[in-house]
N, C-alpha and C positions, 0 to 999 in steps of 0.2 A: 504494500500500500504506500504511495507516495505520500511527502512529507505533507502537500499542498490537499490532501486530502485526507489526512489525520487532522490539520489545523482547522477543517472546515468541520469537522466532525466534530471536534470540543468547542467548537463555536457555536452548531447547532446544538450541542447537552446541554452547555449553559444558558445560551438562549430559552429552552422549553423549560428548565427546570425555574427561571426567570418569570415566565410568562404564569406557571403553574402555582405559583408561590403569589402570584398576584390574585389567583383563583377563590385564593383564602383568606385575604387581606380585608372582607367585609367593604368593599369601595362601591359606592354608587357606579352604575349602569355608564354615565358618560365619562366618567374619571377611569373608569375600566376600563372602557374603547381608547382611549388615549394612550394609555399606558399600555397597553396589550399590543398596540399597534404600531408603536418605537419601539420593544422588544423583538418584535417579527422581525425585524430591518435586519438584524444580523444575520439570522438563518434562512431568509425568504426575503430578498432585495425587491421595491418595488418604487413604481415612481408615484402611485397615488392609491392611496387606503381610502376604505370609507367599513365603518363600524355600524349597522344594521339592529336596532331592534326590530322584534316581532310578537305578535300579538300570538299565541302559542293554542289559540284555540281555534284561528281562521288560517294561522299560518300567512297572515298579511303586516309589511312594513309596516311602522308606528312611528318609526326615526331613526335618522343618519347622520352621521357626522363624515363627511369629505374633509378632505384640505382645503383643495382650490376648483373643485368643479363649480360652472357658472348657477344661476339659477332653476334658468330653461332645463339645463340637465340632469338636474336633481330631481325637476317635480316627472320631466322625462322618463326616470327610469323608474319611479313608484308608477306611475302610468301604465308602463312597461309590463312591469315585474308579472300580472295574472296572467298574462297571455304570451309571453315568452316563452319558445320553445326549449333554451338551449342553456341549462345551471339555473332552470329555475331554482327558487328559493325548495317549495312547496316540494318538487320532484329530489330534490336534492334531501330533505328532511327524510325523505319516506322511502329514500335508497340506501344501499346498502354499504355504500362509503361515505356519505356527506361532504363530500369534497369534490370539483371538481375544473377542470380545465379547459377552457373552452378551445384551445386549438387541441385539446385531443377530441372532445364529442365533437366538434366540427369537422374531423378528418384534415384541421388546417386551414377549411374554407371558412376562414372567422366570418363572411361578410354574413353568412346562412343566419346567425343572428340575429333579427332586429334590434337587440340593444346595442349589438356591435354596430351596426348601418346606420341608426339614428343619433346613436349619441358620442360612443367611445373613437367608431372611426373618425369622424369629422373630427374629434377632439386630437387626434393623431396618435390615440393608444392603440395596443394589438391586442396581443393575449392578456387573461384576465383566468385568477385563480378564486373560486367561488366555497366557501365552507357553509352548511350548517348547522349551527351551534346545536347541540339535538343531547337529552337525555331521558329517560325514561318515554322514549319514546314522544316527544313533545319538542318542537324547536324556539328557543326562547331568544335566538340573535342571531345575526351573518356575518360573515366578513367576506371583502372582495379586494384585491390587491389584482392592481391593475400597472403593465408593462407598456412605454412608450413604444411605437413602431420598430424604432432602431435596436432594441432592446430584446437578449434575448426570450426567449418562450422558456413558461415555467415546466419543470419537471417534475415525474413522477416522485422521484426523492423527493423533490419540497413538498409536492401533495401528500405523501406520506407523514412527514415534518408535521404538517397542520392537521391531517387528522388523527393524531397522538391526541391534540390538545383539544381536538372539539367538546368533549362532554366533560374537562375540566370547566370550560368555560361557557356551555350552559347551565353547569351549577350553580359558576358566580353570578350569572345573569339568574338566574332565578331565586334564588337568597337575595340578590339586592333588589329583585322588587318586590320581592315579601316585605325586607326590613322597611324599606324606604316608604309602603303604604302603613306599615307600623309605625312609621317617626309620628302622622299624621292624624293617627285611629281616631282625637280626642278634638280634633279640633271642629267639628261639626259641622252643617251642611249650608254653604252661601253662596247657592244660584241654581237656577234653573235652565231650561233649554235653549237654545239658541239654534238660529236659523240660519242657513247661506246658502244662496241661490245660484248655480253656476252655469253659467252658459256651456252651448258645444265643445266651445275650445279651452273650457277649464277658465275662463275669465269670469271674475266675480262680478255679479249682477245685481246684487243687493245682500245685505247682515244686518239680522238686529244687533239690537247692544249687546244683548246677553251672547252672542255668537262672538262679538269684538273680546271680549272681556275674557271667555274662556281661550281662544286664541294667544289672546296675553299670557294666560297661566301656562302653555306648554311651551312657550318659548316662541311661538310662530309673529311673523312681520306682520302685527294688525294696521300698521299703520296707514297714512294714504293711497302709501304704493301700492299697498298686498301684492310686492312680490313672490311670496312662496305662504301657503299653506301647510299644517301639518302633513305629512305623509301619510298619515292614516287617511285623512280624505283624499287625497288622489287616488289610492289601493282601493277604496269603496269605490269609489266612482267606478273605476277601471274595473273592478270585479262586477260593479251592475253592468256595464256595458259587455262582458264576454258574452259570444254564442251560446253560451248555456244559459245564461242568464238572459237574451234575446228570446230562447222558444221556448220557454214560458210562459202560462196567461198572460195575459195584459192585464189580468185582476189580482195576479199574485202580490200579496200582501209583503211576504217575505223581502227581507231589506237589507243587504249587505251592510256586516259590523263587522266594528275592530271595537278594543278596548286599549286607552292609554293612559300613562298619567300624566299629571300636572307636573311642574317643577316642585311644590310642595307635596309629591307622593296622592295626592286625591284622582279618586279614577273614574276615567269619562268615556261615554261608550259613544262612536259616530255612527251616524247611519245614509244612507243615501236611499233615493228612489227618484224615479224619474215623473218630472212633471206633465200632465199633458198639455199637450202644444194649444193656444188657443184660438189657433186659427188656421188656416191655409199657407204652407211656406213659413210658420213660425219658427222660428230655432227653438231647437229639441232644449231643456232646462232640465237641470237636476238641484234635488233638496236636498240638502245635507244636514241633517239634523246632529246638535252636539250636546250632549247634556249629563250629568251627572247619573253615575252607574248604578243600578241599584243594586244590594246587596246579594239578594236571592241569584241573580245575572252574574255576578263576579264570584257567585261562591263555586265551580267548574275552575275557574283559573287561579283561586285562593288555595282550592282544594291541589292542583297540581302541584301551586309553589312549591306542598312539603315533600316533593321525593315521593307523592306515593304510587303502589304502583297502579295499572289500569283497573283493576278489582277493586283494591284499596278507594280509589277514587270513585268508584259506581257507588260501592255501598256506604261512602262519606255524604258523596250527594244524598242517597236516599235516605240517610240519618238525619240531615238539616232539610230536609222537607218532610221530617216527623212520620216517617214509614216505621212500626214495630220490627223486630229481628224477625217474628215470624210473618210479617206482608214482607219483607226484605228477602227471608227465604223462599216465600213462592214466587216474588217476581224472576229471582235469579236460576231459580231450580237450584238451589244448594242447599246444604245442612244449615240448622242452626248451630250446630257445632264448628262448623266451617268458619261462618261468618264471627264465632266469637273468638276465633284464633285468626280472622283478619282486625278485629277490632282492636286484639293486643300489638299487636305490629302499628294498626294507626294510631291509637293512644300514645305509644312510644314516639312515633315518627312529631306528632303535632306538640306533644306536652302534654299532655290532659289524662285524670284519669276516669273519667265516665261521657258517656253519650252528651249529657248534659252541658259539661265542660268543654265538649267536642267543636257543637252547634254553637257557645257561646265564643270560643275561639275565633272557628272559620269567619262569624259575622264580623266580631270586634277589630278585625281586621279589614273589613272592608268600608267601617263607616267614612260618609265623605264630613 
């Protein structure tokens, strides 16, 4: 083994054992992306990161931190993300390496991509290494490291490298947004829905206040410009508009959500649906409703935070919507025995030591 690749090999230990040790450091969500993604530089060179949260129960973006991607490209590639064939996020979670590199699925024809053609090519980037943060079967963040044209294309060895670290790092991502809607449980509820009205081309049409105001609280540009929206609303938008969601009634109720939080840990659920047009040749509008989550709604994603596993979590649910162990055993066709040797596993996992304790947990953590 040559010297030049001993050296690179103790560069990559240190780097992951780096990255991994961050895992456990208790750091909020966008302090994590930052720090996780100057560690990567040593063992996976790149000319531009961007750090992805995701909403772990739609599998759709919620927020990203770039460096220096423009605007246009940002709300571009949330737009993107539902109907992209090629490292989707969603296909990438629910396969069997979570990692992936777009000149290999491409065979090298990067352009086969639409995020490549619309947004990365113009910008004069090539290849692009894609992870899903994924554990217990659920993906709670992404990462994308992106190579300029000149530069070379990532390798299997680096996709190896990153996904070592994927499910160290949907842990931390899932612990800090346990804690971080924890910092908040006590502080109560102040505000209601909010509205934003979006034309075809994703241009704002009109917002009440209350739609400004929460805007303010995730971080998003409410100001005159409204240049950029949360990412959670362009992924609705984008997911009502796929073909699947085209051959559907036109009465279907049903409304594409994500779930996010505020900068203060309070969690907000978005929603879109399509307006009808009010006349002949009107431009198609979409609603986007944003408003405070309600408990029952977030206890599926409260319930996942603790590690548990997909059992664990069915019969959590069905503990905090007040089902007895034996409606819990007929629904599931299982023993009452069964479920009271999943209840010791969940009492361990959450803290608590009865049902009662269980339900008052998963809630106390959600109030806004």
């Amino acid at each position: 083994m040559s010297a030049m690749r001993v050296k690179r090999d103790i560069s990559s230990t240190q780097a992951a054992r780096s990255v991994i040790d961050l895992c456990y450091a208790g750091l909020d969500p966008d302090v994590l992306g930052v720090e996780v993604l100057k560690r990567l530089q040593a063992a996976v060179p790149y000319d531009e990161p961007c750090w992805l949260t995701i909403d772990p129960t739609a599998t759709l973006i919620t927020g990203a931190i770039w460096d220096e991607l423009p605007h246009w490209a940002s709300q571009a590639l949330s737009v993107l993300e539902p109907v992209e064939s090629y490292n989707n996020i969603a296909r990438l979670a629910h396969g069997r390496k979570h990692v992936g590199l777009l000149s290999e699925v491409t065979n090298s024809k990067l352009e086969l991509s639409e995020r490549y053609r619309e947004v990365f090519g113009p910008l004069g980037f090539g290849d692009h290494m894609r992870a899903a943060l994924v554990v217990d079967g659920l993906c709670w963040g992404a990462i994308t490291l992106q190579r300029e044209r000149s530069s070379p294309r990532f390798t299997r060895d680096e996709a190896a490298f990153m996904r070592q670290l994927t499910e160290h790092l949907a842990q931390a991502m899932r612990y800090a947004m346990l804690m971080k809607s924890t910092a908040t449980a006590t502080e109560g509820n102040y505000g209601g829905p909010g509205l934003i009205v979006l034309a075809s081309d994703l241009s704002i049409v009109s917002m009440t206040p209350t739609a400004q105001f929460w805007l303010s609280e995730v971080g998003a540009d409410a100001g005159p410009e409204r240049k950029m929206l949360p990412h959670a609303v362009y992924t609705v938008v984008s997911r009502l508009r796929t073909p699947e969601a085209a051959n559907g009634s036109e009465h279907q109720i049903d409304m594409p959500r994500a779930y996010l939080q505020t900068r203060n840990g309070h969690w907000l659920v978005v929603h879109a649906a399509r307006l009808l047009p009010s006349g002949s040749g009107a431009d198609e509008q979409t609603a986007v409703l944003v408003e405070p989550a309600q408990p029952e709604e977030l206890a599926p994603l409260v319930v996942a935070a603790y590690g548990l596993t997909e059992r664990e979590r069915e019969i959590t649910w069905l503990i905090v919507r007040g089902l007895s162990t034996g409606e819990i055993a007929d629904r599931l066709h299982i023993t009452m025995y069964t479920i009271q040797d999943h209840l010791k596993s969940i009492f361990y996992k959450v803290g608590v030591r009865s049902r009662r304790e269980l339900a008052a947990q998963i809630f106390s953590r959600q109030q806004l």
